[in-house]
KEMI-311261 format. One record per atom (N, C-alpha, C): residue in three letters; y, z, x. Coordinates in pm, whole numbers, plus 50000, padded with zeros to 5 digits. Each point is the difference from the previous one (the first is absolute). Layout:
BEGIN
alaYZX...
END
This chain:
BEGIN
unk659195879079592unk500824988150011unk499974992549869unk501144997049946unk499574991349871unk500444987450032unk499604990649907unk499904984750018unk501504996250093unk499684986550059unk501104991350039unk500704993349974unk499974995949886unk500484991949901unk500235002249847unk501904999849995unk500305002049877unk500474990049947unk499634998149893unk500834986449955unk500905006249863unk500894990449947unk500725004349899unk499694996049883unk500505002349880unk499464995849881unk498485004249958unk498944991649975unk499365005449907unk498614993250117unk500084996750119unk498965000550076unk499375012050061unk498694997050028unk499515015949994unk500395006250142unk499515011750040unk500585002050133unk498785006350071unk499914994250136unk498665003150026unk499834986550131unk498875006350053unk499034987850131unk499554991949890unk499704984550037unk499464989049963unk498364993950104unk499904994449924unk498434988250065unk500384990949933unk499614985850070unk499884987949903unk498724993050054unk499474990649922unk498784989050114unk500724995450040unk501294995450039unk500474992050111unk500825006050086unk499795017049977unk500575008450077unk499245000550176unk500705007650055unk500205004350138unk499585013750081unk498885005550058unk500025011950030unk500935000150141unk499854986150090unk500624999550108unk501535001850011unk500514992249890unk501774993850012unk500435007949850unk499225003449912unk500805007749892unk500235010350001unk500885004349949unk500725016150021unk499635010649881unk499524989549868unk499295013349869unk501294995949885unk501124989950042unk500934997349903unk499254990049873unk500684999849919unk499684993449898unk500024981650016unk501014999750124unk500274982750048unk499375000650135unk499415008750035unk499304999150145unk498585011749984unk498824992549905unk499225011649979unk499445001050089unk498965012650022unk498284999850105unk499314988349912unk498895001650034unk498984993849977unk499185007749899unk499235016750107unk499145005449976unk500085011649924unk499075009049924unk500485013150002unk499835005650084unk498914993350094unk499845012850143unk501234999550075unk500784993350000unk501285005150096unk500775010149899unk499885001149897unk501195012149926unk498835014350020unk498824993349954unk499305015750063unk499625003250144unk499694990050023unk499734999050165unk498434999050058unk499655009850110unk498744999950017unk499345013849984unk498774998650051unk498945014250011unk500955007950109unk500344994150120unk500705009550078unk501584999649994unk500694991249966unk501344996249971unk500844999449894unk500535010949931unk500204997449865unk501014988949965unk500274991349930unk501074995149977unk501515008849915unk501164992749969unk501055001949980unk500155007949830unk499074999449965unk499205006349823unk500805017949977unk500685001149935unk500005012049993unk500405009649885unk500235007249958unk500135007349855unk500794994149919unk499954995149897unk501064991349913unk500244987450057unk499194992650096unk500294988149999unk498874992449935unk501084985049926unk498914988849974unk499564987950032unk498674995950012unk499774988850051unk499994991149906unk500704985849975unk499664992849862unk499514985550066unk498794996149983unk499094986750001unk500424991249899unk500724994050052unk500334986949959unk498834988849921unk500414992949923unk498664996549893unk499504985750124unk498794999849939unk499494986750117unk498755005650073unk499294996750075unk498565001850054unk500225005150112unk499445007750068unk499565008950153unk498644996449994unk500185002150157unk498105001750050unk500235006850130unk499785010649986unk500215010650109unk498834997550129unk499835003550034unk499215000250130unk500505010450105unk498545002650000unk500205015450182unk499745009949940unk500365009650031unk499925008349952unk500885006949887unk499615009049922unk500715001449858unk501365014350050unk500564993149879unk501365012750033unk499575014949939unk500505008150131unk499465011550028unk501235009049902unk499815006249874unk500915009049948unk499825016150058unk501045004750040unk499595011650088unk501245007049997unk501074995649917unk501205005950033unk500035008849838unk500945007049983unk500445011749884unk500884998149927unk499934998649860unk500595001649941unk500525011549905unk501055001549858unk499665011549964unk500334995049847unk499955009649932unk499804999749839unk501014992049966unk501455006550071unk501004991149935unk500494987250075unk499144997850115unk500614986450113unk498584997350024unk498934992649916unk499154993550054unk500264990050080unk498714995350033unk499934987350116unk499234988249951unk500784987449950unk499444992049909unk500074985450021unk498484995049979unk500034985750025unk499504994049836unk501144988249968unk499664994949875unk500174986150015unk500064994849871unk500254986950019unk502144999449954unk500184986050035unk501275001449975unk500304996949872unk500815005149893unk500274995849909unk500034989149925unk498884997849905unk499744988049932unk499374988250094unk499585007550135unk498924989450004unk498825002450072unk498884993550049unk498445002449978unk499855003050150unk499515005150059unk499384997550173unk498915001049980unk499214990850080unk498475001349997unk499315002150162unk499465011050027unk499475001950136unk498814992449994unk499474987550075unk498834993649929unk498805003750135unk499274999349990unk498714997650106unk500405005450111unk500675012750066unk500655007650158unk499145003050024unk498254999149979unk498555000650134unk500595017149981unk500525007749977unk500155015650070unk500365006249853unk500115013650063unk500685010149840unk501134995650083unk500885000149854unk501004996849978unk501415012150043unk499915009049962unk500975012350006unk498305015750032unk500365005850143unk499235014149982unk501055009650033unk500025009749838unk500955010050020unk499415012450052unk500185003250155unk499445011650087unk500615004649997unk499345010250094unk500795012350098unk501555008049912unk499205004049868unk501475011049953unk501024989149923unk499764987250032unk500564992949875unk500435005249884unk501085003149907unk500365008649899unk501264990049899unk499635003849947unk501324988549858unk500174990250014unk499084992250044unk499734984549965unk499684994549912unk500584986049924unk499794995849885unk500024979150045unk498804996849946unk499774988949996unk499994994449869unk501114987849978unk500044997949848unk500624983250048unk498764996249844unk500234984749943unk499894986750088unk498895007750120unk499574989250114unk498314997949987unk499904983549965unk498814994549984unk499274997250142unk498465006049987unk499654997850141unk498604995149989unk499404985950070unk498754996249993unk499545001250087unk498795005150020unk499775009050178unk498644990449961unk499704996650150unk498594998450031unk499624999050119unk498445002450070unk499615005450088unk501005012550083unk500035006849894unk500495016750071unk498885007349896unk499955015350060unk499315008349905unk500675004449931unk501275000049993unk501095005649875unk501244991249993unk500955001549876unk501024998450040unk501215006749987unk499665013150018unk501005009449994unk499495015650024unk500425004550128unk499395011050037unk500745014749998unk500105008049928unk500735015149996unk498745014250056unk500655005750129unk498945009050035unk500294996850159unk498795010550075unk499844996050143unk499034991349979unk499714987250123unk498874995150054unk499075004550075unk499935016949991unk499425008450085unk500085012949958unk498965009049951unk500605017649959unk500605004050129unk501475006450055unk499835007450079unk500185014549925unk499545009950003unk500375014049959unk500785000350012unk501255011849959unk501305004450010unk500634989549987unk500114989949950unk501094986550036unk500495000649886unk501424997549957unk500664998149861unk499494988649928unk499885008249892unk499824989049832unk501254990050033unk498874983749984unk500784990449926unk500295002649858unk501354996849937unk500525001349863unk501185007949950unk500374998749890unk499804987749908unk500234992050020unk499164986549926unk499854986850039unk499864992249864unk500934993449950unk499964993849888unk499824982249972unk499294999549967unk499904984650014unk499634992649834unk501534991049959unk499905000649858unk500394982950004unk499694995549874unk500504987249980unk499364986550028unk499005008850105unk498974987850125unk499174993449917unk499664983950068unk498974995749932unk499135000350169unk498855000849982unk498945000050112unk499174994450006unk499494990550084unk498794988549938unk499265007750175unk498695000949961unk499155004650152unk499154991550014unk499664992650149unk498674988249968unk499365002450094unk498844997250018unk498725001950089unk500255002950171unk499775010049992unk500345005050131unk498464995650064unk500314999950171unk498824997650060unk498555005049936unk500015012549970unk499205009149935unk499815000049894unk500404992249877unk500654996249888unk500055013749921unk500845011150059unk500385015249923unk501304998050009unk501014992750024unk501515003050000unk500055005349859unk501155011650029unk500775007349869unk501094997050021unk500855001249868unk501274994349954unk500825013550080unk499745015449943unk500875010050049unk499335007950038unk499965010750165unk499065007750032unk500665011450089unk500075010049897unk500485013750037unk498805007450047unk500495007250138unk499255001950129unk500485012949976unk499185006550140unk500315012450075unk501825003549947unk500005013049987unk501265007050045unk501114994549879unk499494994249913unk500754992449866unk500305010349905unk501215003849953unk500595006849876unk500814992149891unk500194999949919unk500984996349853unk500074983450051unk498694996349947unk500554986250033unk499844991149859unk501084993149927unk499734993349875unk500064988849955unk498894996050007unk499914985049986unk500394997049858unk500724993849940unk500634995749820unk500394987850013unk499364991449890unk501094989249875unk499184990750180unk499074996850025unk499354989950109unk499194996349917unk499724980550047unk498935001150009unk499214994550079unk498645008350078unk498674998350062unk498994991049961unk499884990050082unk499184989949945unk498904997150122unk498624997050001unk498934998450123unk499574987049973unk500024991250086unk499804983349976unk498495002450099unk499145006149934unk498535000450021unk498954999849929unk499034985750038unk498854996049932unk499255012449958unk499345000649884unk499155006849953unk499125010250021unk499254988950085unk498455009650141unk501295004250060unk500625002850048unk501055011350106unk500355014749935unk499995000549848unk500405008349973unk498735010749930unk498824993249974unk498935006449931unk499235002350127unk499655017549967unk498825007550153unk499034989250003unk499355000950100unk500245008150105unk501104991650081unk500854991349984unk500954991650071unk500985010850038unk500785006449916unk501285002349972unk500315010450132unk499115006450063unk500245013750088unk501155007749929unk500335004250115unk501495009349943unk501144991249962unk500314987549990unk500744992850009unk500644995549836unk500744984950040unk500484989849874unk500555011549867unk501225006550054unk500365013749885unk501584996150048unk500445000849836unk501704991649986unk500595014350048unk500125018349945unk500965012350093unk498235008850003unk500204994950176unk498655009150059unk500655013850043unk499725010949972unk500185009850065unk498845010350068unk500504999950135unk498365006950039unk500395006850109unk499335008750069unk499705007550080unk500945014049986unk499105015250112unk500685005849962unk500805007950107unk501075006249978unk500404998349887unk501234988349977unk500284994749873unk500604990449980unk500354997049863unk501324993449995unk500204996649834unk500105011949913unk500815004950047unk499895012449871unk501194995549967unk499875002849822unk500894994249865unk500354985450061unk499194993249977unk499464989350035unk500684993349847unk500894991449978unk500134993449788unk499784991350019unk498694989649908unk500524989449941unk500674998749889unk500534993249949unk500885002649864unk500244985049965unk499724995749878unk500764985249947unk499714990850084unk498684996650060unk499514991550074unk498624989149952unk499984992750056unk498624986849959unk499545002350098unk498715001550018unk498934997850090unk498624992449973unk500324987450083unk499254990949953unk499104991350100unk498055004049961unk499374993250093unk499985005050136unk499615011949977unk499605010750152unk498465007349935unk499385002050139unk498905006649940unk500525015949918unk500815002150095unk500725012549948unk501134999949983unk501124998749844unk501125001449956unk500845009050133unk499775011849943unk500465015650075unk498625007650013unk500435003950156unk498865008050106unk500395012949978unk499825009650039unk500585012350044unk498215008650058unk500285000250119unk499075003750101unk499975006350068unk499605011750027unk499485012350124unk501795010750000unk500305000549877unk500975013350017unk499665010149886unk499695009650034unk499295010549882unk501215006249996unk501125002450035unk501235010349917unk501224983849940unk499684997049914unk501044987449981unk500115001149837unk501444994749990unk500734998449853unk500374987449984unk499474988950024unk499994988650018unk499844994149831unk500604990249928unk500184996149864unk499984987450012unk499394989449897unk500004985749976unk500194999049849unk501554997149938unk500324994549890unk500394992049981unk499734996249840unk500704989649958unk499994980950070unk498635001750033unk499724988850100unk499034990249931unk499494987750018unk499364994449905unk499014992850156unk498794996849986unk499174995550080unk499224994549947unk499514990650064unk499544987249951unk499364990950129unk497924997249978unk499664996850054unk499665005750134unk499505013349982unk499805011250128unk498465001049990unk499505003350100unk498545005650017unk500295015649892unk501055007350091unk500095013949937unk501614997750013unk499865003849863unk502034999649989unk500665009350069unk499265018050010unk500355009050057unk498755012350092unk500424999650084unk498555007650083unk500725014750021unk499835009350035unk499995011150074unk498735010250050unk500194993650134unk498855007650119unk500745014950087unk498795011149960unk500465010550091unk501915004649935unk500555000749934unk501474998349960unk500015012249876unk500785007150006unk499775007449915unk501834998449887unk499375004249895unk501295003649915unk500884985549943unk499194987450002unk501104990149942unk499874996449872unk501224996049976unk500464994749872unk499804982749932unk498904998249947unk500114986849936unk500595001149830unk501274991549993unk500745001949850unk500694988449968unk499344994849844unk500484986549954unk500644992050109unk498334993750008unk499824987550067unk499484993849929unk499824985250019unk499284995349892unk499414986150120unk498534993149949unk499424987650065unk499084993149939unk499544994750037unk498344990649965unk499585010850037unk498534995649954unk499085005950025unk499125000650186unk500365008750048unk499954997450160unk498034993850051unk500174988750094unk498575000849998unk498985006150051unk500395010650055unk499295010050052unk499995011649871unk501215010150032unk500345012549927unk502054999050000unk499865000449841unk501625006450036unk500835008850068unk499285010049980unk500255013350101unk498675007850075unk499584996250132unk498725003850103unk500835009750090unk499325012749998unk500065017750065unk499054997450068unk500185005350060unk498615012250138unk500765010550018unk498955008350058unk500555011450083unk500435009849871unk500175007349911unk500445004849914unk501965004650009unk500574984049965unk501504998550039unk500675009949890unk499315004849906unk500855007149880unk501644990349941unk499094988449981unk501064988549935unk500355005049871unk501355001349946unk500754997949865unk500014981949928unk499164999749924unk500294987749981unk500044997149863unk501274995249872unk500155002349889unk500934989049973unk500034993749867unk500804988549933unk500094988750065unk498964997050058unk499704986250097unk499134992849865unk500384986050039unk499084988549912unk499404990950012unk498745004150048unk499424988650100unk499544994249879unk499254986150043unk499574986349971unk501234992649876unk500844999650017unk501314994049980unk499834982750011unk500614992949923unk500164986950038unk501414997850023unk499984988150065unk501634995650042unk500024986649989unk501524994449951unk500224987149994unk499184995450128unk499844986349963unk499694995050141unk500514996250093unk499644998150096unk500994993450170unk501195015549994unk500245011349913unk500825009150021unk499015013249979unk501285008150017unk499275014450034unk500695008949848unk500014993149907unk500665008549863unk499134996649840unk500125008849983unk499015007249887unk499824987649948unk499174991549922unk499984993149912unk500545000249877unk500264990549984unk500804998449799unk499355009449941unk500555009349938unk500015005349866unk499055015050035unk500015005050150unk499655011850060unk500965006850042unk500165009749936unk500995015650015unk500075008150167unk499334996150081unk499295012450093unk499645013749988unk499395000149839unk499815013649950unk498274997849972unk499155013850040unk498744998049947unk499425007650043unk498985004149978unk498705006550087unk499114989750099unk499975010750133unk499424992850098unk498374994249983unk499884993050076unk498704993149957unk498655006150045unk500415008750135unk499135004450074unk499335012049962unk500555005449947unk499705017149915unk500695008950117unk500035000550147unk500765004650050unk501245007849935unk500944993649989unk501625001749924unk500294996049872unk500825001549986unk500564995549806unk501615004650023unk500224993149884unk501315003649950unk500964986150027unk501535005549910unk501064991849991unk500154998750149unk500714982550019unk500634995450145unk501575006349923unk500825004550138unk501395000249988unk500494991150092unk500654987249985unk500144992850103unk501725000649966
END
């Protein structure tokens, strides 16, 4: 089914949300929006009206979702994804919805989330791709692209909320050009506090997350930047990302075969890059202990992003 609404000229075409929208009395028009995204995706058992080549555009202005989070579960394909963004030239901010925000299950495929700001707190994530459960035989969620986002994560009951957390049954999912930010005190993020938790793209269990990208991302103030955990056949890559203020900028547990390449950060206060398990990590032209302007996340005056790493680990030119 594609969208309901065409308009003429140079408005976009596609379902709408506004904050002063309607899930009850609106129809998804641009003068009569929803409210939510869970009515364009729908629920765990009910899918909504979402379907290959249609778009959802969030209107600029504040949400606060509540209930439960919108269930992505429907298919898209290479050339008719299924896409929620913001609307042209202006901001939406999902602020404080207590829940994850969007979980793309059950075979979810060509979904793309772009240029929607989201401040989550008391949830354990705010953005979920994968099952909430291994079942065997069940179809891969993916691809799942999520670009443009800014993500702020804050103290979950447990104080481990993650910004993005690719689960069970997860394929080609690429997180780019975001950025991940953890609004957590100090003692939360240094052991023995941290458990498995407070990590801006967690990926774990198996199997799960395979070709897993970060790419052109900030990750800032997690015990762990990027996770990658308990999948020993994975091609999973983190480039071109800059981190700043991590216990460990990059971990890989049990994970075999990934790619760390020109990244660049501070100096992490734990370890820049912490292995177990013998992951057979690639890791080359990264530049740790980096300074950055202040209050921002960019190189300081009169630094190239070119150098040898600090750690002895890696070396070489950044290609940014």
């Amino acid at each position: 089914m594609t969208s309901l609404t065409i308009h003429m000229g140079t408005e976009p075409v596609g379902y709408f949300i506004a904050p002063d929208g309607s899930d009850v009395t609106g129809d998804g028009s641009i003068n009569n929006p929803w409210a939510t995204i869970r009515k364009f995706y729908g629920t765990y058992d009910t899918p909504g009206p979402a379907a290959a080549g249609d778009t959802l555009y969030l209107r600029g202005g504040t949400y606060s979702f509540t209930g439960l989070p919108a269930y992505a579960h429907t298919i898209g394909t290479a050339l008719a994804p299924i896409t929620v963004r913001n609307y042209p030239g202006e901001t939406p901010l999902i602020a404080n919805p207590g829940n994850v925000v969007i979980m793309y299950v059950l075979g979810a495929a060509h979904h793309i989330l772009d240029g929607v700001r989201i401040t989550n707190w008391d949830a354990d994530e705010a953005l979920w791709v994968g099952g909430d459960v291994l079942v065997p035989g069940d179809v891969y969620t993916g691809p799942v692209t999520i670009r443009n986002c800014y993500i702020e994560q804050g103290p979950a009951s447990n104080q481990l909320g993650h910004g993005i957390y690719v689960s069970w049954m997860a394929t080609d999912v690429t997180v780019e050009y975001c950025t991940i930010v953890g609004r957590y005190s100090i003692n939360v993020l240094i052991p023995p506090n941290y458990g498995w938790g407070a990590t801006g793209v967690h990926r774990y269990h198996d199997p799960c997350g395979y070709n897993t990208v970060v790419d052109h991302c900030i990750l800032d103030n997690w015990c762990k930047g990027a996770l990658h955990y308990d999948n020993p056949t994975d091609d999973s890559r983190v480039t071109h990302c800059t981190f700043t203020r991590n216990y460990y900028h990059l971990e890989g547990r049990r994970s075999d075969g990934l790619l760390y390449r020109d990244n660049a950060g501070d100096e992490a206060i734990g370890s820049n890059i912490h292995e177990e398990s013998d992951t057979n990590t690639t890791a080359d032209h990264n530049f740790w202990a980096q300074t950055f302007q202040p209050g921002t996340f960019l190189l300081a005056e009169g630094q190239s992003g070119r150098g040898a790493a600090s750690d002895g680990f890696d070396a070489g030119a950044l290609d940014w």
